[in-house]
N, C-alpha and C positions, 0 to 999 in steps of 0.2 A: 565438406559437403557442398561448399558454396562458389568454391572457383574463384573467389573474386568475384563474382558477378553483380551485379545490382539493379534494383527496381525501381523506377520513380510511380509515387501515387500520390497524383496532388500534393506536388513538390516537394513529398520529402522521398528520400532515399532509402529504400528497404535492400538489408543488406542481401540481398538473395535472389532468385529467379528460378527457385524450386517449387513446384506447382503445390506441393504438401506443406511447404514452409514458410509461403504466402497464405494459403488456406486456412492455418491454423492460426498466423499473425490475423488477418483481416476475419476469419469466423467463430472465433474464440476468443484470443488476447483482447484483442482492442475493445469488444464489446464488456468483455468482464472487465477491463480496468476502466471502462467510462463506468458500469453499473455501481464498481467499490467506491468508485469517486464521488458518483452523487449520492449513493444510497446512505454512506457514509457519511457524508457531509450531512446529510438530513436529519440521519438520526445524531449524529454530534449538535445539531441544532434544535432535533425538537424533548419535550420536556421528559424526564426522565421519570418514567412511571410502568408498571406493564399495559401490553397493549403495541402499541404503537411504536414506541422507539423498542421497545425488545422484537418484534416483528423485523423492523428495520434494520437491529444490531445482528440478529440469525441469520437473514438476506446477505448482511456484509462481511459475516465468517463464513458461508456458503460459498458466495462468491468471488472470497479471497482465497478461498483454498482451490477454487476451477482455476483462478488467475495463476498462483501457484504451481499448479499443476504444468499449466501451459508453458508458464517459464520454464518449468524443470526441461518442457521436450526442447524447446526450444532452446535453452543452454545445451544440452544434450549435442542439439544436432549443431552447435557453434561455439562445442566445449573453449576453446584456446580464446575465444574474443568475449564471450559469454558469461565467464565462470564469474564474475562479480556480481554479476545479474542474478544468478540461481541463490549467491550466498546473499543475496540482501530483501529475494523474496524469501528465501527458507527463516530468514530472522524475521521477515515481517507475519510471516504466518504465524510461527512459533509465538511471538507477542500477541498475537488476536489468541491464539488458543490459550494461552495462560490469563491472558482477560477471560475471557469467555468461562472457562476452568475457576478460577476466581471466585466467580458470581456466580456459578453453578454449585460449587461445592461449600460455597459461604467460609473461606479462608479466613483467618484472621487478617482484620484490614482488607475484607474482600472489597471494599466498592473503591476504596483506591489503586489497590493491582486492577482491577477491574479498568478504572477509567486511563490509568497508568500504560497497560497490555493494549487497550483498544487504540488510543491514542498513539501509542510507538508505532502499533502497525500501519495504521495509516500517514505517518509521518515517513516511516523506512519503504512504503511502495510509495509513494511522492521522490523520494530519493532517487528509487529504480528508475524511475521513469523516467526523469528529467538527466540522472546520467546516460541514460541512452538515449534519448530522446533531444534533448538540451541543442545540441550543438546543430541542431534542424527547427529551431523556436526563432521566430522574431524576438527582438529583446536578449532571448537568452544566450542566441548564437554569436552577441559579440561579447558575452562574458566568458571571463578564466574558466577552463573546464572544473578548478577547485568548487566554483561558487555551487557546479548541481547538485556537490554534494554536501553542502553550506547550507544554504541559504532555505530547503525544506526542513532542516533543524531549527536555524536562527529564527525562524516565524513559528515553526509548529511548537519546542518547547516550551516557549515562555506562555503559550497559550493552554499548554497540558498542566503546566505549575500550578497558574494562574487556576483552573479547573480542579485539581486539586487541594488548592489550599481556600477555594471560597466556599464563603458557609453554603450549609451546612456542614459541610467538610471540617472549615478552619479546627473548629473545637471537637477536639477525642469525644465521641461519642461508643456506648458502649457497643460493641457486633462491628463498630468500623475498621 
């Protein structure tokens, strides 16, 4: 679809120069993967009650499934360079839905799949992005291509563990 061709927008390199495949990049992706990033981020940081972070965690399965979405066209139309992209948002969705799933349907040990599902998925679209993205970062663009997809493990696990095994969590409680 692409020809080889490519874009510069504010020095990074868009692999494309198709007026639909720019459009969807720049009027859909980018803004939904800035909205999961902070909305996300928000609600991973504010206190966990209804209200407020549940508000903030519906916003970020909402808008992880638009971003979703938008990957799918867009692997779609750049199947052959792509296809890693589509499978690592299709797992990062899949993980917010079975959080999401979790806590809705009160699973056994629902609030840990719960923070478990939300946590992967935002770990595994940190992934996506930095492997596509990565190698056009200050910083990132003189690292091994291995680390893009390292190094939003190596920070974001130990920080989902760490959230699951502090109290209240630590001690089996009964419904958890």
């Amino acid at each position: 679809m692409t020809g080889g061709e490519t874009t510069i927008v504010a020095g990074i390199e868009v692999p494309s120069s198709n007026p639909f495949f720019l459009a969807v990049v720049f009027g859909v992706h980018i803004p939904l993967g800035l909205a999961c990033v902070t909305i996300g981020a928000i609600a991973m940081l504010s206190q966990k009650r209804r209200g407020y972070h549940s508000m903030l965690g519906t916003t970020y399965f909402w808008c992880l499934l638009g971003l979703f979405a938008s990957a799918t066209l867009l692997s779609l139309l750049r199947w052959t360079e792509n296809s890693h992209l589509f499978v690592l948002g299709a797992l990062s969705f899949t993980c917010a839905w079975l959080g999401r799933a979790a806590l809705r349907r009160r699973w056994w040990h629902w609030l840990r799949c719960h923070i478990a599902g939300m946590g992967l998925s935002y770990i595994l679209m940190l992934v996506a992005f930095y492997v596509d993205n990565g190698k056009q970062l200050p910083v990132w663009k003189d690292l091994p291509h291995f680390t893009y997809w390292l190094v939003p493990f190596a920070i974001g696990l130990p920080l989902l563990v760490r959230a699951l095994l502090w109290p209240p969590l630590a001690p089996t409680r009964h419904g958890l």
